[in-house]
C-alpha positions as CSV (number, residue, x, y, z in Angstrom):
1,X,-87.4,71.3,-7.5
2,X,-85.7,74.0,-6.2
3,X,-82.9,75.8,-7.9
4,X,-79.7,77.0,-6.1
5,X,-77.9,80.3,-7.3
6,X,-74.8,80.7,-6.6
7,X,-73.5,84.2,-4.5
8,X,-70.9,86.1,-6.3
9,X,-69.3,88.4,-4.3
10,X,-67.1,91.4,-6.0
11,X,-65.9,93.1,-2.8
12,X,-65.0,90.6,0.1
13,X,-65.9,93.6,3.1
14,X,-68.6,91.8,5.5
15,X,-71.3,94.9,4.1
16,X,-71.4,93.5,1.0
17,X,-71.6,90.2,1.7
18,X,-74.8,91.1,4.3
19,X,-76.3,93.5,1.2
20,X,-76.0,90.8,-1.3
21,X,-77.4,87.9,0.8
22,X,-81.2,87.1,-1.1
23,X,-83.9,88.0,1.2
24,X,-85.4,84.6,-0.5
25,X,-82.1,82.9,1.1
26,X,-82.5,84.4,4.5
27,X,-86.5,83.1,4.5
28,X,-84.9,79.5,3.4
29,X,-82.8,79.7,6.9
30,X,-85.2,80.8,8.9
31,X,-87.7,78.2,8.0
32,X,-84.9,76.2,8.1
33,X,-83.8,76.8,11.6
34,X,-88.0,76.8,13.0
35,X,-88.2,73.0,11.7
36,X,-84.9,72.1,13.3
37,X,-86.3,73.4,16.5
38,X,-89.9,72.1,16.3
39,X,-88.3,68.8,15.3
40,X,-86.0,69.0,18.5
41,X,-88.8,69.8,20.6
42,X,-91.6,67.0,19.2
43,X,-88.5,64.2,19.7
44,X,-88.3,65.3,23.9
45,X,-91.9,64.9,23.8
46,X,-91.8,61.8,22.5
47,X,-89.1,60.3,24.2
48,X,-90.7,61.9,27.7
49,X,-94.1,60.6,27.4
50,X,-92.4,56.9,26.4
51,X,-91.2,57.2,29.6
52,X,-94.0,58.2,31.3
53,X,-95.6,55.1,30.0
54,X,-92.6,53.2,30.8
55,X,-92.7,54.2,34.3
56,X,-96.4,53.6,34.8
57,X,-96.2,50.1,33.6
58,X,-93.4,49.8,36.4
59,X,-95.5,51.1,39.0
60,X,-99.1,48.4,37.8
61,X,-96.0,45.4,37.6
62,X,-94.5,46.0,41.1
63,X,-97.2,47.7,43.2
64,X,-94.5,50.3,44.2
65,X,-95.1,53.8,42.7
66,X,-91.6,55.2,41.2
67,X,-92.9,58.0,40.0
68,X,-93.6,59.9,43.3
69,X,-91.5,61.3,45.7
70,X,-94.0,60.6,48.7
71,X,-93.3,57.1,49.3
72,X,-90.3,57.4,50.6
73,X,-92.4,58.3,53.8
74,X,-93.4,54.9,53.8
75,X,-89.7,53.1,54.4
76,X,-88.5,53.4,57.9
77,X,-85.4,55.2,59.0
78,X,-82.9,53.1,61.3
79,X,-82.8,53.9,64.9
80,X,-79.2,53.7,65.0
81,X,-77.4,57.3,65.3
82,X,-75.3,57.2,61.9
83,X,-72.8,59.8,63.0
84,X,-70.6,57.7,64.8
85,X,-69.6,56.8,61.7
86,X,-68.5,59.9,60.5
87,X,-64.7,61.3,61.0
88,X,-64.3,65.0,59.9
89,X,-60.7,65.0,60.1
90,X,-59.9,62.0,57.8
91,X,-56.9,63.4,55.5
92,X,-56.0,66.1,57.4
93,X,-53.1,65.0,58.7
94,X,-50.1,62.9,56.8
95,X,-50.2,64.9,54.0
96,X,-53.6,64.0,53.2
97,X,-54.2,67.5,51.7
98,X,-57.8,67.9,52.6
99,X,-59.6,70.5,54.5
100,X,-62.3,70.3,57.1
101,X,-63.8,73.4,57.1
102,X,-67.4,73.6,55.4
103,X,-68.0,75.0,52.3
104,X,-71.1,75.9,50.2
105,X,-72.0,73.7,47.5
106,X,-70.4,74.9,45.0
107,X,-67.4,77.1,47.1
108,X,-65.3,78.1,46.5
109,X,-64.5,80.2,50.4
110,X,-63.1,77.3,52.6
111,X,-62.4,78.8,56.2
112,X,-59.7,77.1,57.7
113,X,-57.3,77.4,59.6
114,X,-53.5,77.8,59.0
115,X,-50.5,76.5,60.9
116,X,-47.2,76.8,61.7
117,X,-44.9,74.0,59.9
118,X,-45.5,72.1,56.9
119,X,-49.2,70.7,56.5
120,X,-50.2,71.6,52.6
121,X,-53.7,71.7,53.5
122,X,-52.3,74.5,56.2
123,X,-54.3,72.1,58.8
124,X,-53.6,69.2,60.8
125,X,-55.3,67.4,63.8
126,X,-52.0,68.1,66.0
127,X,-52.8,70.1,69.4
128,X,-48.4,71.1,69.1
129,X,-49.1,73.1,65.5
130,X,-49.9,76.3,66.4
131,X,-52.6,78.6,64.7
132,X,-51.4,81.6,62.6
133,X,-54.4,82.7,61.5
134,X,-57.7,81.7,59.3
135,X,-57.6,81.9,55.5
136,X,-60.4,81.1,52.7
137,X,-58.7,79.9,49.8
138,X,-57.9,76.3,50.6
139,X,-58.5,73.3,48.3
140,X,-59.2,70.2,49.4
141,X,-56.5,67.4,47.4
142,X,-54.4,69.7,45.6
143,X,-52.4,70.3,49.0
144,X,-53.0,74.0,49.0
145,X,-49.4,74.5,50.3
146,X,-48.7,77.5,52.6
147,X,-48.6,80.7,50.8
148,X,-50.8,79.8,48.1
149,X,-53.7,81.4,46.2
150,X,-52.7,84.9,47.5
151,X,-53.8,83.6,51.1
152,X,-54.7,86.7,53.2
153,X,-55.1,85.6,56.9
154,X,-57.6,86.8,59.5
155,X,-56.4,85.6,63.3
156,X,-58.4,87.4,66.3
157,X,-56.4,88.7,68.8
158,X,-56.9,91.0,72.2
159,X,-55.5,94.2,72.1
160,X,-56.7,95.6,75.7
161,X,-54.0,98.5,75.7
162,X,-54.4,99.8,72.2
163,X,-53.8,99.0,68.3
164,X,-49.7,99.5,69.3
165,X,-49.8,96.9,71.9
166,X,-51.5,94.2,69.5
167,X,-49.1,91.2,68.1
168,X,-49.4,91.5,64.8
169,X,-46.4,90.0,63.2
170,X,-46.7,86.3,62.4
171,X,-44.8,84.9,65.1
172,X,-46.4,87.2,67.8
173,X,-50.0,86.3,67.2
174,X,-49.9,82.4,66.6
175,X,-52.2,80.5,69.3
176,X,-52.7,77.3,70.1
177,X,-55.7,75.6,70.2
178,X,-57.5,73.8,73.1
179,X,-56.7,69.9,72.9
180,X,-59.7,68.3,71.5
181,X,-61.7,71.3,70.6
182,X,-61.7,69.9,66.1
């Protein structure tokens, strides 16, 4: 059976508690630690090829292999065009505080558009709110109120006679969009 010693410590600095540590102790951890791991790794093993068998006695019972990502070629898709029923724009407007714009999985730059008036998304599906510029920083259900999130926004504008002539106060360069162009 093994024996335990007890580590007496004089001086309580972190050197001498790393000095004094048995290099018999540090062995014991290491082994320690290496049969924790092995153990770890022989139980997902085991519990994988369980269900490996599991799912092979699914596929002999029902004829249908669900192991395999290939027969899905063999279900047909409908001929009916789906994306009639999607709407984009659905909580946009009311106070809804969600933004169409596309993001990447993941995002967190949402392009959108921001308007004049209260819309705490800083969009809504309303040809009379004018556009004061584009933005990225808009969350989709927290309401992402105007002036938010340090918003900087980018609006395009003409500027045939020169950087002098261009609008670029807020009021100056808000547009508004083309009726049903969202």
């Amino acid at each position: 059976m093994l024996k335990l010693t007890p580590l007496i410590v004089k001086n309580d600095s972190f050197d001498s508690i790393k000095t004094r540590i048995r290099p018999l102790t540090r062995s014991r951890l290491l082994v320690g630690v290496t049969c924790f791991c092995i153990g770890a790794l022989y139980i997902r093993w085991k519990l994988s090829s369980e269900l490996r068998a599991e799912t092979e006695k699914l596929n002999e019972a029902s004829g249908l292999d669900f192991g395999s990502a290939t027969r899905a070629r063999d279900f047909p898709l409908p001929n009916k065009d789906l994306t009639r029923y999607v709407r984009p724009l659905i909580g946009t407007s009311n106070d809804g505080n969600v933004c169409p714009g596309a993001s990447v999985p993941f995002g967190m730059v949402k392009i959108n558009p921001d308007i004049k008036g209260v819309s705490p998304p800083g969009y809504k599906a309303d040809v009379q709110q004018p556009i004061r510029g584009f933005s990225m920083m808009h969350d989709s259900g927290t309401g992402g109120v105007l002036g938010s999130y340090g918003n900087f926004e980018i609006m395009p504008v003409l500027c045939p006679d020169g950087f002098n002539s261009c609008p670029t106060w807020n009021t100056g360069r808000t547009k508004y969009r083309v009726p049903g162009s969202d």
